[in-house]
Backbone as a chain_set.jsonl record, in Angstrom:
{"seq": "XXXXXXXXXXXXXXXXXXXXXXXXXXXXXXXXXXXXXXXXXXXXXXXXXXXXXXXXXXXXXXXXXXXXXXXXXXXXXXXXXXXXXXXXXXXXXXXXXXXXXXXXXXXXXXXXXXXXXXXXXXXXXXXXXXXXXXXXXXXXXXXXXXXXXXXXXXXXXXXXXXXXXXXXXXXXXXXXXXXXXXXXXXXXXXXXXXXXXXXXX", "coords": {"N": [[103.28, -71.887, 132.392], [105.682, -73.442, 131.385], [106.639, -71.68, 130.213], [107.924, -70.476, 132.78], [109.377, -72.466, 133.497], [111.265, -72.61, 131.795], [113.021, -70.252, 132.343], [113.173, -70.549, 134.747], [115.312, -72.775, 134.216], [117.428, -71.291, 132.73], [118.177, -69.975, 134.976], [119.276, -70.728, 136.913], [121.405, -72.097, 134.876], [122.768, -70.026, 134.636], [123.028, -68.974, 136.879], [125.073, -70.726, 137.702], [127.824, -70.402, 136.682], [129.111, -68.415, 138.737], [128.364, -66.591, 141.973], [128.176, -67.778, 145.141], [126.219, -66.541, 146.57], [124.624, -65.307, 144.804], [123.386, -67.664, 143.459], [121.799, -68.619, 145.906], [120.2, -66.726, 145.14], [117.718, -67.267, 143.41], [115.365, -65.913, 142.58], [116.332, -63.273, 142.655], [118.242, -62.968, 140.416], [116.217, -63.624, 138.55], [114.383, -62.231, 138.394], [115.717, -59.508, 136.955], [116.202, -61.378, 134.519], [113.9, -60.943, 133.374], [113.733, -58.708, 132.929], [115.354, -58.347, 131.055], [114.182, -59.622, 129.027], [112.268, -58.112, 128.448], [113.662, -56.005, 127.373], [114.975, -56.806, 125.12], [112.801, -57.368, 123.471], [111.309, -56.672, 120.115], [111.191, -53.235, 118.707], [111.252, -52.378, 121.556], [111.164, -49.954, 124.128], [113.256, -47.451, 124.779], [113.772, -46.996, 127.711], [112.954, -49.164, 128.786], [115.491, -50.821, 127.9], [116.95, -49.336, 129.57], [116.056, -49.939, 132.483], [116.653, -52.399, 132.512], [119.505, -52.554, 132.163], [119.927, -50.895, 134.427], [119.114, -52.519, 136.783], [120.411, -55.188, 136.121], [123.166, -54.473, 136.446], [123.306, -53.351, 139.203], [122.491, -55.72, 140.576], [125.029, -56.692, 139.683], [126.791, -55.327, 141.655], [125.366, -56.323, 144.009], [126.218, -59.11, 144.012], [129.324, -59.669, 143.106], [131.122, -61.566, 142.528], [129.627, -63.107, 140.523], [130.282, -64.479, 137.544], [128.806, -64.446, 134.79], [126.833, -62.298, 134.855], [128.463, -59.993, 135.288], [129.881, -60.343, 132.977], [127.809, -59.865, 130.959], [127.26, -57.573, 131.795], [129.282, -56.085, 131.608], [129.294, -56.08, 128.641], [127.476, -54.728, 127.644], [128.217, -52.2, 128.771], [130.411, -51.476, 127.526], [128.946, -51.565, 124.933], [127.4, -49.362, 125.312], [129.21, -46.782, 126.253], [130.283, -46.61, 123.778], [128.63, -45.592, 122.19], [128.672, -43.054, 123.183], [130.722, -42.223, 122.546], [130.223, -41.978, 119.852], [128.925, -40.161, 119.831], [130.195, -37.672, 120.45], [130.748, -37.705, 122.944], [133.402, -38.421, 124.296], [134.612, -37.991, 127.123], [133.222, -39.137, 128.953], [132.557, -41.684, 127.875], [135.326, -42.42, 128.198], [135.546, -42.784, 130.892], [133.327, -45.035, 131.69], [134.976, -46.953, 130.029], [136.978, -47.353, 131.667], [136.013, -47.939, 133.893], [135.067, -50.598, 133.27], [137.526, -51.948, 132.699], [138.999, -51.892, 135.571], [137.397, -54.069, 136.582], [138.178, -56.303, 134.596], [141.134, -55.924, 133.257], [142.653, -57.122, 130.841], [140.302, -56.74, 128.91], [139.566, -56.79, 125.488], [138.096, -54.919, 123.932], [137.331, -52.925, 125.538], [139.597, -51.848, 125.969], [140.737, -51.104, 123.414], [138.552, -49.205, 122.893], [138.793, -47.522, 125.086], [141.276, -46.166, 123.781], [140.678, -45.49, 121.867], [138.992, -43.515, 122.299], [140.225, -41.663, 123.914], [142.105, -40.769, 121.968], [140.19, -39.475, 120.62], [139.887, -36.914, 122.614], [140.961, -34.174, 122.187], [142.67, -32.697, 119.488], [145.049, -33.559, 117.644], [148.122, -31.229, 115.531], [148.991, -32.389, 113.312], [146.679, -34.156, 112.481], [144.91, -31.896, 112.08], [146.2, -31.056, 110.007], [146.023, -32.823, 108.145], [143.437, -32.474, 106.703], [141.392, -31.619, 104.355], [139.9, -29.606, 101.806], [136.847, -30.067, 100.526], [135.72, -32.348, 101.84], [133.489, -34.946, 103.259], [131.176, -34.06, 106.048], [131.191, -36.368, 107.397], [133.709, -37.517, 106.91], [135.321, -35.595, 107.964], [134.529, -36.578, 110.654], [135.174, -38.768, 110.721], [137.842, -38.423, 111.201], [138.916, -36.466, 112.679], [136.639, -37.11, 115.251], [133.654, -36.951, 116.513], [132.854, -33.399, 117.113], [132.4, -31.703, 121.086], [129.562, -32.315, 122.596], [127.702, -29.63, 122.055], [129.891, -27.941, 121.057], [129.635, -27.043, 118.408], [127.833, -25.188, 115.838], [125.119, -24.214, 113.891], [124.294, -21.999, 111.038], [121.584, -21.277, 109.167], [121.12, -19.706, 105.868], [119.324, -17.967, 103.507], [120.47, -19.281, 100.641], [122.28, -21.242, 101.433], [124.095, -23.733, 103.942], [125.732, -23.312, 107.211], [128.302, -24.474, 108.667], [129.518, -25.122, 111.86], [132.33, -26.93, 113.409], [133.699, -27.304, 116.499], [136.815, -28.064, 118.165], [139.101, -29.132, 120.577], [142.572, -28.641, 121.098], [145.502, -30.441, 121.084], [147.87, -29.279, 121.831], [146.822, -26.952, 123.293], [144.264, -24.672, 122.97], [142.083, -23.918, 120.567], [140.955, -25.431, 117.775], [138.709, -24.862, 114.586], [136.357, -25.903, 112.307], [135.283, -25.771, 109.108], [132.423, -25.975, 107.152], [129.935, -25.861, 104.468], [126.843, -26.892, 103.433], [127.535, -29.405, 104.225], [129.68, -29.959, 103.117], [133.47, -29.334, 103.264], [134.839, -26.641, 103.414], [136.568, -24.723, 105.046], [139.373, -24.044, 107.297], [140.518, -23.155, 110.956], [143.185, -23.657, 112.659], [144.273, -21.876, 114.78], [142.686, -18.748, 115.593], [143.995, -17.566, 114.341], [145.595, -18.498, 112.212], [144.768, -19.82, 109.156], [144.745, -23.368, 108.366], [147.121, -24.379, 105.871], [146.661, -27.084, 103.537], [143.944, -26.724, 103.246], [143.58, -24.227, 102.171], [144.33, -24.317, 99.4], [143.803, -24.694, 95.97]], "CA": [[104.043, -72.709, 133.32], [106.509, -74.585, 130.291], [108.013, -70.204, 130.02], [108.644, -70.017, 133.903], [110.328, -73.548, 134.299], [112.169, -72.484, 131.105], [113.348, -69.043, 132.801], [114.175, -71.177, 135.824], [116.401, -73.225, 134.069], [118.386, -70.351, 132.014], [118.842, -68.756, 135.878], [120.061, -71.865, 137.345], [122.538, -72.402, 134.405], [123.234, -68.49, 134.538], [123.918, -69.06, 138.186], [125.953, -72.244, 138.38], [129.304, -70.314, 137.145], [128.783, -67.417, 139.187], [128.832, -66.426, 143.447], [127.098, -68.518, 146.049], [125.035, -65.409, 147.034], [123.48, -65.426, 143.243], [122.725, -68.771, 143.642], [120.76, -68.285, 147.154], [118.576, -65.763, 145.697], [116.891, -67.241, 142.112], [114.278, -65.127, 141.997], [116.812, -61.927, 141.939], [118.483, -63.444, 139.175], [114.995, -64.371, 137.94], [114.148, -60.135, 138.374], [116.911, -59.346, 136.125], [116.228, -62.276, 133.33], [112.825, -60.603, 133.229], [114.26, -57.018, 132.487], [116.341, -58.482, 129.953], [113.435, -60.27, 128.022], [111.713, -56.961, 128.08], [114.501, -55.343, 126.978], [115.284, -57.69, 123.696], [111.753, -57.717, 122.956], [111.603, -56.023, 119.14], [110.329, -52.286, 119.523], [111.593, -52.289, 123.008], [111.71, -48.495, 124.336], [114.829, -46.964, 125.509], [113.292, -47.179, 129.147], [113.172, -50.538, 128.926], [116.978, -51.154, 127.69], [117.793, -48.82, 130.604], [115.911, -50.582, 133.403], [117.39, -54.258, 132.586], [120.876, -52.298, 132.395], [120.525, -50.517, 135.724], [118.6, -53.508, 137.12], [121.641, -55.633, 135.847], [124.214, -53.52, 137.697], [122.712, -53.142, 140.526], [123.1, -57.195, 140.824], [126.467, -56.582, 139.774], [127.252, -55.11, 142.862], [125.462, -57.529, 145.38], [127.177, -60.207, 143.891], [130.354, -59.32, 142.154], [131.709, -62.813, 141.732], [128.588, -64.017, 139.535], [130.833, -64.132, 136.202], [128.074, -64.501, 133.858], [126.223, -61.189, 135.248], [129.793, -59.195, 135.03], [130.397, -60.353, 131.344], [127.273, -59.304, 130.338], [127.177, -56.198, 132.401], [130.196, -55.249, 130.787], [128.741, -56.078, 127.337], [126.126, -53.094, 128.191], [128.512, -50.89, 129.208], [131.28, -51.215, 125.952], [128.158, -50.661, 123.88], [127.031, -47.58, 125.646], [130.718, -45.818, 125.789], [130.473, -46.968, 121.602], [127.542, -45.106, 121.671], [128.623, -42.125, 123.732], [132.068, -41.733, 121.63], [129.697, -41.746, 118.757], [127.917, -38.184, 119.886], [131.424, -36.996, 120.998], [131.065, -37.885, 124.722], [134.271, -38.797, 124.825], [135.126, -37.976, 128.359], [132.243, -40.221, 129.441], [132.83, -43.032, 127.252], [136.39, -42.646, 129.084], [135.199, -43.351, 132.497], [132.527, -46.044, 130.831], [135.879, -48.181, 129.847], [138.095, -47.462, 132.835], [135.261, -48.92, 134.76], [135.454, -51.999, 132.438], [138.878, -52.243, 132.788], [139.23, -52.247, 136.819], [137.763, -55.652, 136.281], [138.815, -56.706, 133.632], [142.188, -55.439, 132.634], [142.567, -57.316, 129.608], [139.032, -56.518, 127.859], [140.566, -56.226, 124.477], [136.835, -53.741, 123.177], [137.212, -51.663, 126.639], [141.36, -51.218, 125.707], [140.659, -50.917, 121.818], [137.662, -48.501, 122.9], [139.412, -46.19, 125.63], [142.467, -45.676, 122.964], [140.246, -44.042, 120.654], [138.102, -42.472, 122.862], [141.182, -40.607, 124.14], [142.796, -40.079, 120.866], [139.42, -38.125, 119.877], [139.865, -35.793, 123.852], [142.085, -33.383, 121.92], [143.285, -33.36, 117.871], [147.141, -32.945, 117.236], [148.372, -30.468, 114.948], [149.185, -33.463, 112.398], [145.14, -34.636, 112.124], [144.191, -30.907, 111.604], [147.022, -30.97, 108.346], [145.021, -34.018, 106.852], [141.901, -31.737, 106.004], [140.907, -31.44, 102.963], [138.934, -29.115, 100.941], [135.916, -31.048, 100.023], [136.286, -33.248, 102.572], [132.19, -34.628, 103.997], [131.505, -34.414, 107.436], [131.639, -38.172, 108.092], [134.968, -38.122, 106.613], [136.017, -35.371, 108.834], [134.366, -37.239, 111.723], [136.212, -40.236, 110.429], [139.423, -38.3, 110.82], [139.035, -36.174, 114.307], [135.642, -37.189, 115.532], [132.798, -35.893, 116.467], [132.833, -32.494, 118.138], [132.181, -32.464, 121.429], [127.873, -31.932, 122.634], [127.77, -28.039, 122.181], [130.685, -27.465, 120.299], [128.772, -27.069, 116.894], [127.423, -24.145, 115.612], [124.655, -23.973, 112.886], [123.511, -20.892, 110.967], [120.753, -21.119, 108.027], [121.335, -18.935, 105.091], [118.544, -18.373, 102.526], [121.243, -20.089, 99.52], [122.85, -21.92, 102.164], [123.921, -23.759, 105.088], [127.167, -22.947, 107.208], [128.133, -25.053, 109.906], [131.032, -24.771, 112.375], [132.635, -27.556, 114.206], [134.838, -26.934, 117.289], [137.32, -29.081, 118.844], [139.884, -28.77, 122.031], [143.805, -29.153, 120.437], [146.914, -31.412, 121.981], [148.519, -28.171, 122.974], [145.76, -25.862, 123.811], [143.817, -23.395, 122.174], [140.646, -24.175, 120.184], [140.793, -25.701, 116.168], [137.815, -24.807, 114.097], [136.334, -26.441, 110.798], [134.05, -25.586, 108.555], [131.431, -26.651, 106.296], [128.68, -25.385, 103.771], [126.171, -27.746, 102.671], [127.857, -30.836, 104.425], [131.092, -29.917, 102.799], [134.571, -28.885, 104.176], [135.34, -25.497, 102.531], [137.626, -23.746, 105.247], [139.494, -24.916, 108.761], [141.362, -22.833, 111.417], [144.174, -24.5, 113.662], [143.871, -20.687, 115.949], [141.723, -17.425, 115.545], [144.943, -16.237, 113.241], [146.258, -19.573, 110.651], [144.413, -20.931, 108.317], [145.287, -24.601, 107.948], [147.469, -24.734, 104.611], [146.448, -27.704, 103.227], [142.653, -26.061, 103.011], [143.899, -22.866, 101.256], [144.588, -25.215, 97.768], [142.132, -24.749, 95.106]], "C": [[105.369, -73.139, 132.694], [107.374, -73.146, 130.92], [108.821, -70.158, 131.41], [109.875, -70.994, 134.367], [111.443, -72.997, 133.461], [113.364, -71.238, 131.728], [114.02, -69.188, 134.158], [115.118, -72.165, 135.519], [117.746, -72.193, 133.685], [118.663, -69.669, 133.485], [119.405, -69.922, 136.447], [121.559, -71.888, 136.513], [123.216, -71.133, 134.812], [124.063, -68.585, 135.91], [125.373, -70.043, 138.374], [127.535, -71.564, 137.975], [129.37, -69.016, 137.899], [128.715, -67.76, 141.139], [128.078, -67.693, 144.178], [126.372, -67.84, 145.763], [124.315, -65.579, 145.763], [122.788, -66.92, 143.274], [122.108, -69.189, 144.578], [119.913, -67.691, 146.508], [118.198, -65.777, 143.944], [116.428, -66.276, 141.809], [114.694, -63.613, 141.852], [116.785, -62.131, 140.858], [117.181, -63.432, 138.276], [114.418, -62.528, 137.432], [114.585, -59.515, 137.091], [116.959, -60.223, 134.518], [114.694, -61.106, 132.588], [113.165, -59.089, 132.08], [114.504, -57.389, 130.961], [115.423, -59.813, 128.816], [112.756, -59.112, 127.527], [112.361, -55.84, 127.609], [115.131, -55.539, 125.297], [113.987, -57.702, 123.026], [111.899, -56.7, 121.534], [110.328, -54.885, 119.701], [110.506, -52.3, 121.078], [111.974, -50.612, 122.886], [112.976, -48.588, 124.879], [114.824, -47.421, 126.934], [113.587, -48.602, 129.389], [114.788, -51.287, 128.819], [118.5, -50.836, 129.136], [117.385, -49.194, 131.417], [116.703, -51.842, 133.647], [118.818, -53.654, 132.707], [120.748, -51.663, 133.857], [120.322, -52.06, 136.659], [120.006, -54.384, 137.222], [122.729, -55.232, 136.884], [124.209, -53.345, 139.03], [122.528, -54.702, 141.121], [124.052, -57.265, 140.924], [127.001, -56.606, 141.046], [126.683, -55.728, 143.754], [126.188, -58.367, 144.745], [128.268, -60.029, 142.588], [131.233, -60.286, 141.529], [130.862, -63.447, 140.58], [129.354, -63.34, 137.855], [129.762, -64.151, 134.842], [127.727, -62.68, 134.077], [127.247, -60.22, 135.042], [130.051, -59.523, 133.631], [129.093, -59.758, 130.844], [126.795, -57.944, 130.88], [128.165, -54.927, 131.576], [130.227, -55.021, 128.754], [127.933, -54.791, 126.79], [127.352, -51.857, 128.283], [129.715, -50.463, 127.886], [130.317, -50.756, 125.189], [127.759, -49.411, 124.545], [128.034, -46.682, 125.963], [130.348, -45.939, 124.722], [129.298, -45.546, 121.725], [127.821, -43.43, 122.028], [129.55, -41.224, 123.027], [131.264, -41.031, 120.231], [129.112, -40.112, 118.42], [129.198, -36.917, 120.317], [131.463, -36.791, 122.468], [132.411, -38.505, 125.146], [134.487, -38.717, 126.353], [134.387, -38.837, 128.993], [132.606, -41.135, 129.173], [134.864, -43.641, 127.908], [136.021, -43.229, 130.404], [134.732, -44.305, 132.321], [134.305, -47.001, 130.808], [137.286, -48.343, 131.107], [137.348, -48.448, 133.79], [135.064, -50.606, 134.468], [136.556, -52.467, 133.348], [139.791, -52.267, 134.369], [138.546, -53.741, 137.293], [138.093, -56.602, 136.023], [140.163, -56.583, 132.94], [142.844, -55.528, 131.116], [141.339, -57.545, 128.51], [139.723, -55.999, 127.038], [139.451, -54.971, 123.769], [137.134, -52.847, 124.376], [138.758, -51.24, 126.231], [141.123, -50.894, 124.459], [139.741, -49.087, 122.232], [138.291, -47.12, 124.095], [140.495, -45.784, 125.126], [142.024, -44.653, 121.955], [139.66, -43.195, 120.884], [138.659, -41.189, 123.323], [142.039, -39.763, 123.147], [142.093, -38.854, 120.364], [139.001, -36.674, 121.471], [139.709, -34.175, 123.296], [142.328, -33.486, 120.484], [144.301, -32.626, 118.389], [146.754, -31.922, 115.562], [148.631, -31.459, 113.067], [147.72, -33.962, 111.738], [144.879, -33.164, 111.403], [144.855, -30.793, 109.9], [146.616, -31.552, 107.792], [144.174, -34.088, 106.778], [142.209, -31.935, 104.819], [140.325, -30.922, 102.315], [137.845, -29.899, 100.002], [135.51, -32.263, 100.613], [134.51, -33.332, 103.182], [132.614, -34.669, 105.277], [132.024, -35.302, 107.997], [133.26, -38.162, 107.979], [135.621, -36.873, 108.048], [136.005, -36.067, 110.368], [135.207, -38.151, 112.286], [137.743, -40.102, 111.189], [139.407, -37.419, 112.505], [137.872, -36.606, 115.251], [134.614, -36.541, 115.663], [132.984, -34.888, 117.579], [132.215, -32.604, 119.896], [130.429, -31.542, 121.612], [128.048, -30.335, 122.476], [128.764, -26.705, 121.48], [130.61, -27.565, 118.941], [128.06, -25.755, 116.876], [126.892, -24.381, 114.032], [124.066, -22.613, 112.004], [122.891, -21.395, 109.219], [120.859, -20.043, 107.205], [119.949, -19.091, 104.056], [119.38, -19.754, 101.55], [121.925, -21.542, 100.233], [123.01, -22.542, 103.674], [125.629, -23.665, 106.265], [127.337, -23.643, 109.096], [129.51, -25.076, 110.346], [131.178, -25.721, 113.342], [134.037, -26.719, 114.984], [135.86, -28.095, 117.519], [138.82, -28.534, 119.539], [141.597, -29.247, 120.801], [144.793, -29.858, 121.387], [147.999, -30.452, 122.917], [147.701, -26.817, 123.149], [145.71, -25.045, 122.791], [142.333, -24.222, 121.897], [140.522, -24.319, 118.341], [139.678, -24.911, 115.705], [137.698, -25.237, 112.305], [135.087, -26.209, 110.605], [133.014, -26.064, 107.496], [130.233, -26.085, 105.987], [128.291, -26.273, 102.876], [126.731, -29.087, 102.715], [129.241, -30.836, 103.855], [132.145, -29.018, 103.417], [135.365, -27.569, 103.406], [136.883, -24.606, 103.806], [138.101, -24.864, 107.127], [140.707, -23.558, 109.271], [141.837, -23.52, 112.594], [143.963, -23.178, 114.909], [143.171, -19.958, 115.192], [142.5, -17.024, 114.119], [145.526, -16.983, 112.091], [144.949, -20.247, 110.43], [144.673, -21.898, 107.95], [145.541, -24.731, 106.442], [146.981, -25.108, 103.636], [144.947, -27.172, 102.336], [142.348, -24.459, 102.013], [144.4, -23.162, 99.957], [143.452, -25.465, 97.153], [142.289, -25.885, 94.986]], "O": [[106.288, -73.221, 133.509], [108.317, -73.187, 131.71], [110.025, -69.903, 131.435], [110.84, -70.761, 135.096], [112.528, -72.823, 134.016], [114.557, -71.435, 131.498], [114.913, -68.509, 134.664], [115.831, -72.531, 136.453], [118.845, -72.291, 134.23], [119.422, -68.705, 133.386], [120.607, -69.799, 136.21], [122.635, -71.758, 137.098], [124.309, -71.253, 135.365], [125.265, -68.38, 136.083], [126.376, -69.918, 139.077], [128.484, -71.946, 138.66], [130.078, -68.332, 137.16], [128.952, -68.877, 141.6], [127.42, -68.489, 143.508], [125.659, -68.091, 144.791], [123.211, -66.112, 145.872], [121.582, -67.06, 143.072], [121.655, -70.314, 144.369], [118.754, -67.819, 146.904], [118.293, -64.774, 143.237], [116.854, -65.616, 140.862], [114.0, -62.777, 141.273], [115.864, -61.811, 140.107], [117.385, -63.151, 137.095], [114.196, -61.984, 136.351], [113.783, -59.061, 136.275], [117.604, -59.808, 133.556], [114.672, -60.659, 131.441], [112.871, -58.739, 130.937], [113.998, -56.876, 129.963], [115.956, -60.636, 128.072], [112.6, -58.991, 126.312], [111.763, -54.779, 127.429], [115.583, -54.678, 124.541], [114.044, -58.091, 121.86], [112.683, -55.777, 121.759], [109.329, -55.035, 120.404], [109.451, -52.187, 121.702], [112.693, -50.067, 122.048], [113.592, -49.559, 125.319], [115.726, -48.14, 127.365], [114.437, -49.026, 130.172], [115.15, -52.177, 129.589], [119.599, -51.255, 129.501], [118.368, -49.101, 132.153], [117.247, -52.212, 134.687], [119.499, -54.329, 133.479], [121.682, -52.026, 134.573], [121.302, -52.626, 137.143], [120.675, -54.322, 138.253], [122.962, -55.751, 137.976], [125.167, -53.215, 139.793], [122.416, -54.738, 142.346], [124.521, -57.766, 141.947], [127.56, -57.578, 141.553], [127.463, -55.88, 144.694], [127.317, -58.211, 145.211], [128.027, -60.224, 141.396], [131.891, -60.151, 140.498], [131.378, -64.229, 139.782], [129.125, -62.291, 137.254], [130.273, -63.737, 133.801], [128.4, -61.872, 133.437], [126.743, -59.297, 134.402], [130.621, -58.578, 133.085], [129.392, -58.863, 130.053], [125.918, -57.318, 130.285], [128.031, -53.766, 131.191], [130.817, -54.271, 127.976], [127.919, -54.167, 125.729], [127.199, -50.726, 127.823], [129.821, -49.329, 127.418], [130.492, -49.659, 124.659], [127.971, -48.371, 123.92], [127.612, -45.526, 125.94], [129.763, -44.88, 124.494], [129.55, -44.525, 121.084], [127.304, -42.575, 121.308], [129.438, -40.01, 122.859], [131.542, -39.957, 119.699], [128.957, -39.352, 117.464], [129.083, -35.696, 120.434], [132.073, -35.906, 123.069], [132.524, -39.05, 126.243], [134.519, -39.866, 126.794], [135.051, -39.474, 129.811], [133.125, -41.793, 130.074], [135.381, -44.756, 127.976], [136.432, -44.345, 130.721], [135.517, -45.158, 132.735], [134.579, -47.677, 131.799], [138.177, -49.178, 131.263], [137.827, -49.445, 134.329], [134.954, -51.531, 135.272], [136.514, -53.134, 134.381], [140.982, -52.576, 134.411], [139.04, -54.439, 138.178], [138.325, -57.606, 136.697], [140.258, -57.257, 131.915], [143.329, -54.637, 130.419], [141.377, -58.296, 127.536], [140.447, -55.031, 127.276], [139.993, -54.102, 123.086], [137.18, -51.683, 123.979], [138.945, -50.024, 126.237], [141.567, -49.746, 124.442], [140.246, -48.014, 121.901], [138.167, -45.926, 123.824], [141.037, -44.927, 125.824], [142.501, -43.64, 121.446], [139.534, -42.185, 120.193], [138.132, -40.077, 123.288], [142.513, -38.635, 123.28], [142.557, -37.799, 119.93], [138.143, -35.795, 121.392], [138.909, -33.299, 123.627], [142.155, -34.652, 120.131], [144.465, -31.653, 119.125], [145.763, -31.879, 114.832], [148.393, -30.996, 111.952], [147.665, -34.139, 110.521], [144.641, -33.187, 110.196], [144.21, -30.533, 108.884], [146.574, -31.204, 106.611], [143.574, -35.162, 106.734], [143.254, -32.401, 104.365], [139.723, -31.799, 101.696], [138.101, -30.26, 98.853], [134.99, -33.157, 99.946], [133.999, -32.273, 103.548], [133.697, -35.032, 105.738], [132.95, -35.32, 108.808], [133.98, -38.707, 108.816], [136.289, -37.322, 108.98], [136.979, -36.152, 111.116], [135.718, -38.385, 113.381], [138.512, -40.975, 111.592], [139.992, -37.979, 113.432], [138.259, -36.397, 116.401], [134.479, -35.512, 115.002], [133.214, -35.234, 118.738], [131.532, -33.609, 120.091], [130.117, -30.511, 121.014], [128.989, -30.004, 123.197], [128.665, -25.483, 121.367], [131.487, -28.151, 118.306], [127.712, -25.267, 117.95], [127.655, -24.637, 113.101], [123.092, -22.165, 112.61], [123.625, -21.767, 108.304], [120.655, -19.04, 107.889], [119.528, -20.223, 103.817], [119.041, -20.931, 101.668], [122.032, -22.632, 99.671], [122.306, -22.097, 104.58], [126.64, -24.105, 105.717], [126.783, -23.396, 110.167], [130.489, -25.061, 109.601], [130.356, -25.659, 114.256], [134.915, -25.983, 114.532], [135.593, -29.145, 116.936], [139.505, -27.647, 119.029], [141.541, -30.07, 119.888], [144.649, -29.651, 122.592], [148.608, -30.617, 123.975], [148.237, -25.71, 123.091], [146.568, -24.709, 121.975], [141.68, -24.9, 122.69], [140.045, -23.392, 117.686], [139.496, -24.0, 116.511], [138.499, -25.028, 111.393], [134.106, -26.302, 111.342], [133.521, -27.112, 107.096], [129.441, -25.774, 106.876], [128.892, -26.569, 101.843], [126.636, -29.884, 101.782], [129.964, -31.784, 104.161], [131.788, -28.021, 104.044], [136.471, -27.713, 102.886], [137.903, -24.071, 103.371], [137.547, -25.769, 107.751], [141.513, -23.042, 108.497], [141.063, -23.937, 113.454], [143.48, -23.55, 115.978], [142.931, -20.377, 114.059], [142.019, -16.45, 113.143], [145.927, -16.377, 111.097], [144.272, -20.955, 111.175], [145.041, -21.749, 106.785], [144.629, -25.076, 105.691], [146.686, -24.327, 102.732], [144.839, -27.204, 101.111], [141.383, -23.918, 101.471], [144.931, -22.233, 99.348], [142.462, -26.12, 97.479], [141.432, -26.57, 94.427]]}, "num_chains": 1, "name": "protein.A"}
């Protein structure tokens, strides 16, 4: 009884800066608190993280003035672009902060976060020159990102392992970098140059 009054106070406060309509209908709100206890719980599945976020959203839009429910809607959705940039979904994690940012305009993580998300679309001819021979993945990650889903290529060698990242360029064509055993041994800018820099013992 003590958890439910408690759960009806936190939707009350939740409501009070937020729409009328959210504040007519508790026991949505109340729907939605629920998600998002089962969602924080430690060991919480994925399923669970993604119900309270659609759940969430799907409030969003009946009531679009409830400012609490929109700040933390958009809390959800900066971390899951972060997360999407992270696997090289850029183009996703693009849409992810535009959608932010037609609310919000000045979200300084959705503007910070669709600057880099776009910087890593495409590499310039300038990023590919500041390879390095020896260079780990992370660091190349660090430096153009991550490829994007599919644009990776692994092959197993008895001695070795030889792995080939792709990535799209600023004025078309198709980069490529390479790596044996997690390290950065060779990189081509097209099919026909070898990036300089990478050709220095």
């Amino acid at each position: 009884m003590r958890r439910v009054l408690i759960l009806i106070t936190l939707a009350a406060v939740s409501c009070s800066g937020g729409s009328r309509g959210a504040a007519d209908n508790p026991s949505e709100w109340l729907h939605v608190l629920r998600h998002k206890q089962a969602a924080s719980a430690p060991n919480a599945p994925p399923q669970a993280k993604q119900v309270y976020a659609d759940t969430l959203g799907a409030f969003v839009l009946r009531h679009p003035t409830h400012s609490r429910a929109r700040e933390v809607y958009q809390h959800i959705q900066i971390d899951f672009a972060r997360e999407l940039a992270s696997l090289g979904r850029y183009q996703d994690a693009v849409r992810i902060y535009r959608a932010v940012l037609v609310h919000d305009p000045k979200n300084v993580a959705a503007l910070r976060g669709l600057s880099d998300a776009v910087d890593h679309l495409a590499v310039s001819h300038e990023k590919l020159m500041a390879l390095e021979k020896g260079m780990s993945q992370r660091d190349v990650a660090n430096l153009l990102g991550k490829p994007i889903p599919g644009w990776q290529v692994r092959n197993e060698r008895p001695d070795t392992t030889i792995e080939s990242w792709y990535y799209r360029r600023t004025d078309g064509g198709v980069a490529g970098v390479y790596f044996r055993d997690g390290v950065l041994f060779a990189a081509e800018e097209n099919s026909q140059a070898k990036l300089a820099p990478l050709m220095k013992q």
